[in-house]
N, C-alpha and C positions, 0 to 999 in steps of 0.2 A: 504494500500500500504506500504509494507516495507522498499521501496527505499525515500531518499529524494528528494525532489523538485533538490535540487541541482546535485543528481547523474543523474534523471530523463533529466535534463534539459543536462549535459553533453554528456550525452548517444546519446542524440538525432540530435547535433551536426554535421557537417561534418566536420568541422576545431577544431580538438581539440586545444582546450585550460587548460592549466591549474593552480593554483593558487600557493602561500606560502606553500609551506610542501606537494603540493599533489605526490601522485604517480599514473602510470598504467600502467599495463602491456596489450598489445600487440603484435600480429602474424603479422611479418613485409612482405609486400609484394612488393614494390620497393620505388623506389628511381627515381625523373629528375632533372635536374639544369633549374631553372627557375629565372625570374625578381621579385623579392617580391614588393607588393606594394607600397613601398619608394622607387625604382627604384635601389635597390642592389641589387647584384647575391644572390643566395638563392640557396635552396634547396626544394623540397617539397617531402616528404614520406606519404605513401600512407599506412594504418596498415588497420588491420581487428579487432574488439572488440571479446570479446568471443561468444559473440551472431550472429556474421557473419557480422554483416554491419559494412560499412567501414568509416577510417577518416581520413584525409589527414594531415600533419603536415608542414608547411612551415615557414624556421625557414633559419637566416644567420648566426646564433651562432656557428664560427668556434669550438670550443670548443665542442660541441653537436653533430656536425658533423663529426669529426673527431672517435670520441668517439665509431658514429655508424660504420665509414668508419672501424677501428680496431677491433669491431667482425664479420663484413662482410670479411674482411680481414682473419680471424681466421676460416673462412670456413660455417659459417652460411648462410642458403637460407632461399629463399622463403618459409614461414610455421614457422620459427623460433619463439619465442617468444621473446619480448624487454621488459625492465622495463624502464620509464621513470620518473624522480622525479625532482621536481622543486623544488630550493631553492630561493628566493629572491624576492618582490616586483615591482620592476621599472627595466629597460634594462642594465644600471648600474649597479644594482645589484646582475643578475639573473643568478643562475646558474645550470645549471641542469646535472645529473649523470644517465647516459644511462645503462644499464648494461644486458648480457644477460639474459632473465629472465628462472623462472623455470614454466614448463608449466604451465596451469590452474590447 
């Protein structure tokens, strides 16, 4: 098997998560406002991996959010691709840089 335990284990995921330094890119399919499970408004995005299956992202990080709202804003739909990158450890620290991505 080429892939690690760890991509394996992401892939297979519904709620992406991701670590320190990671990145991924993503074909963004919507967007609802929702309650996140600490009882703050949120956001949850819904993307598709390059292999087709899908994974939700639920996240209240205005910053993150914003981020996406301004290339959806700059006329990207449904089908686009996203790059998503995490920087930082703890909630405190974490910040992540959305950007539109370049296809697969």
């Amino acid at each position: 098997m080429s892939e690690s335990l760890r991509e394996h284990f992401n892939k297979s995921q519904q709620y992406l998560k991701l670590g320190d330094g990671e990145s991924i890119k993503l074909i963004y399919v919507s967007w609802e406002a929702v309650m996140t499970k600490f009882g703050k408004k949120g956001y949850e995005f819904t993307f598709e991996r390059e292999d087709g299956s899908r994974v939700k992202w639920t996240t209240s990080n205005s910053r993150a959010i914003m981020q996406i709202s301004d290339i959806l804003d700059k006329g990207m739909k449904r089908g686009g691709v996203i790059e998503i990158s995490r920087k930082g450890v703890d909630k405190t620290d974490t910040e992540y840089t959305i950007t539109e991505g370049i296809p697969f």
